[in-house]
C-alpha positions, 0 to 999 in steps of 0.5 A: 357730510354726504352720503352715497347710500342707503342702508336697510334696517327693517324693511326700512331704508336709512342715509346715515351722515356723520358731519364734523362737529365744528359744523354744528356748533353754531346750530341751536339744536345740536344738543339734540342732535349729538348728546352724549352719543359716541357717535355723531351721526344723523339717520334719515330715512330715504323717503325723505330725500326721494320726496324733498322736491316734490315736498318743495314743490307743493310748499311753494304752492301752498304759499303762493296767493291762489294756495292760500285761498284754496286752503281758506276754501277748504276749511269752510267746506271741511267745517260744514260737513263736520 
């Protein structure tokens, strides 16, 4: 189910990944995902996957106790500037 590639579609770039359907048939959401398209297919866009790492990176930040009361720190100066 992986793909090599990145295909150009209006100043866009996309990977395109056809997995079996036997794969899916277990997801709950694989109704959304293949319909009654003839093509079974999922598109992404490239800056998703360069991004993934560092998008998990800042997750796990996030999460962790020094994050959470940076965001709880941010709130409250968001709100009294508002």
């Amino acid at each position: 189910m992986e793909t090599t590639y990145a295909t150009k579609d209006r100043n866009n770039y996309y990977y395109k990944f056809y997995p079996k359907k036997d794969v899916c048939d277990l997801c709950t959401l694989k109704e959304k995902c293949y319909g009654n398209a003839k093509k079974e297919r999922f598109v992404v866009k490239r800056e998703y996957f360069d991004a993934l790492a560092i998008r998990e990176k800042m997750t796990e930040k996030l999460l962790s106790k020094r994050g959470k009361q940076r965001i709880a720190d941010r709130a409250c100066v968001a709100e009294l500037l508002a």
